[in-house]
C-alpha angles and dihedrals in degrees: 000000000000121000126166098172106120120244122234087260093054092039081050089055100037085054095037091057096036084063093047088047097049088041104044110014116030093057097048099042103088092050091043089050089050090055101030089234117160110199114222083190091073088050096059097048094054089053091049083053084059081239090128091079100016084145099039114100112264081244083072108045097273150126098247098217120145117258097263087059087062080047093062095048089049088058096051103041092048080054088069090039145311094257096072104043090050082058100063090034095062089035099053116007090039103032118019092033097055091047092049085059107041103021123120110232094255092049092048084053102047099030109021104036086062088042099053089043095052097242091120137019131219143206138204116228106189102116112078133175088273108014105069118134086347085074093164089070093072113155099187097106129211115196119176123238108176113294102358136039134235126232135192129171143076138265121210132198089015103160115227088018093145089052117030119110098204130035128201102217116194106199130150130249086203131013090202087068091056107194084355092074097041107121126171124216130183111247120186118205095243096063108111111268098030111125134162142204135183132248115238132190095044118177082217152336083087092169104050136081122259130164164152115275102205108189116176127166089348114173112212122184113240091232082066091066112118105221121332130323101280103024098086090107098063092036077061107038081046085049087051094053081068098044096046088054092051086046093051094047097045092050088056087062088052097052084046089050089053088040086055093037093060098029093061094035084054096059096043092054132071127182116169099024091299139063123282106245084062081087116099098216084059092054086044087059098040089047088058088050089055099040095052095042092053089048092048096046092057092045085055102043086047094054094042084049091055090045081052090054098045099242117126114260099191086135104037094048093047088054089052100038086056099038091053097041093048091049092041092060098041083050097053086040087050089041093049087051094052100054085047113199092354093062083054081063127088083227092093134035096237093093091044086052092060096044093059088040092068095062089051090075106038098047128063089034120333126256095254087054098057091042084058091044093057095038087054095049097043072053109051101236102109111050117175130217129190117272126239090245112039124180106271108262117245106274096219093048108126114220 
């Protein structure tokens, strides 16, 4: 049966990372998105608060909470501000959870159980200058050579680049193959001929991290292959089922954070003797704030149930992922025109918000992708089918 309403544990966390968020990332954010300043403090103390792995098994160095509770703390988190939800989203929706699916034990020990625990932070290395939703048309090369395998390429908009740990490369054994010849590996930036740098000149996101992932001559040990050679499509379009849902839900908290912005902006300010959200072409424009939060959130809520349950989600996630990100930018765009010139000022959030709305519907599958997904399915022309390899169910999750 479906059932949204949260459990005390998720009502626990909701409350626990509203208050983090309120306390250690909501004062410091104008001044951090001035000076495009990501705070690696924030990121250890949400490890310390076990909300690096808040979805990973407890055998793993986890928290062992079901997926709508990362959810949750996607929401919350997007409500300070986009960087550090993107954070957790490639950590742990890109990155940990793709590895928890498709790892090998060893790897899980070696790579997941640090990971979960905060310890290390990954990244996810699939868009490329010219590789970006046409993900089969990858140019990184891996070529074998005994046990290891050589790569050589570059990633490109790859978010925590300068700090992650780990890195989940996607290259080809063979470009003839297209996405048949697609295969992941697990690089860790110590492994000679990794190098970063960062990306400049951002439209928003100031705050976060984004960069180059340079990789030349780089030897990678053949137990570090994700899957089998050739499956590294589907490892990624699986890894993208994750971070579309944490997308989707973060984009939620940012529609709530535009909805609270203007709610509260509404009632502060008069024209014409009343306040302002007398008018009825302000209500117009919060309705549609309240409307769309509440839509995203059960998108949302329905994706993270059928990831409880173990069955893949590819459609119901895409759906989501389009629908919240739509509704995030027009609410910062509505919030922004409420609060008229004021909402053009770094004063007040509104004109960050709609900066960081804008990648939301460009990354994790452009708009125009998912529109052309739906479209496909309503059609009949995709059709899905369960992988081989499916994200465990929770394990808590009642039938």
């Amino acid at each position: 049966m479906l059932d949204f309403s949260l459990t005390e544990e998720q009502q626990n966390l909701q409350n626990m990372v509203r208050k983090f968020t309120k306390a250690e990332i909501t004062p410091n954010m104008r001044q951090w998105d001035e000076d495009h300043h990501f705070d690696m403090g924030v990121v250890r103390k949400l490890a310390d608060l076990g909300l690096m792995g808040v979805c990973i098994p407890e055998k793993y160095g986890g928290a062992g909470m079901d997926y709508n509770s990362l959810a949750i703390v996607c929401e919350e988190l997007e409500y300070g501000d986009t960087a550090y939800r993107t954070a957790v989203s490639v950590h742990t929706g890109l990155n940990s959870m793709t590895v928890l699916q498709w790892g090998t034990e060893e790897q899980k020990e070696k790579y997941l159980k640090p990971q979960a625990q905060g310890k290390k932070l990954g990244a996810f290395g699939l868009t490329e200058p010219n590789a970006g939703s046409d993900a089969g048309s990858l140019q990184t090369r891996a070529v074998r050579d005994g046990d290891s395998y050589i790569l050589n390429g570059s990633k490109i908009w790859i978010s925590m680049a300068d700090y992650a740990d780990n890195f989940l490369i996607f290259a080809t054994v063979d470009p003839d193959k297209k996405h048949r010849g697609v295969t992941a590996f697990i690089v860790e930036r110590s492994f000679p001929g990794v190098t970063t740098r960062p990306i400049k000149g951002k439209l928003g996101i100031h705050g976060g991290d984004t960069g180059e992932v340079i990789l030349e001559d780089v030897r990678v040990p053949a137990a570090n292959r994700l899957g089998e050679e050739g499956e590294g499509f589907k490892i990624a379009m699986s890894a993208l089922d994750n971070g579309r849902f944490t997308v989707a839900a973060g984009a939620a908290g940012l529609t709530r954070a535009c909805l609270d912005a203007s709610v509260e902006y509404a009632h502060q300010r008069h024209t014409f003797g009343v306040e302002i959200g007398k008018h009825q072409l302000v209500q117009q424009m919060i309705a549609k704030m309240e409307a769309g939060y509440q839509i995203s959130q059960l998108l949302v809520y329905r994706a993270g149930w059928l990831k409880n349950k173990g069955v893949r989600n590819t459609r119901e996630t895409s759906l989501a992922k389009w629908i919240a990100s739509d509704v995030a930018f027009q609410s910062a765009s509505d919030a922004i025109q409420i609060y008229g010139a004021y909402g053009y000022s770094n004063e007040y959030p509104v004109e960050r918000y709609m900066r960081n709305a804008k990648a939301l519907v460009i990354y994790e599958g452009t708009r125009e992708i998912h529109t052309i997904m739906q479209a496909e399915y309503a059609l009949g022309y995709r059709v899905d089918k369960q992988l081989n390899k499916m994200l465990p169910a929770w394990e808590g999750q009642a039938e």
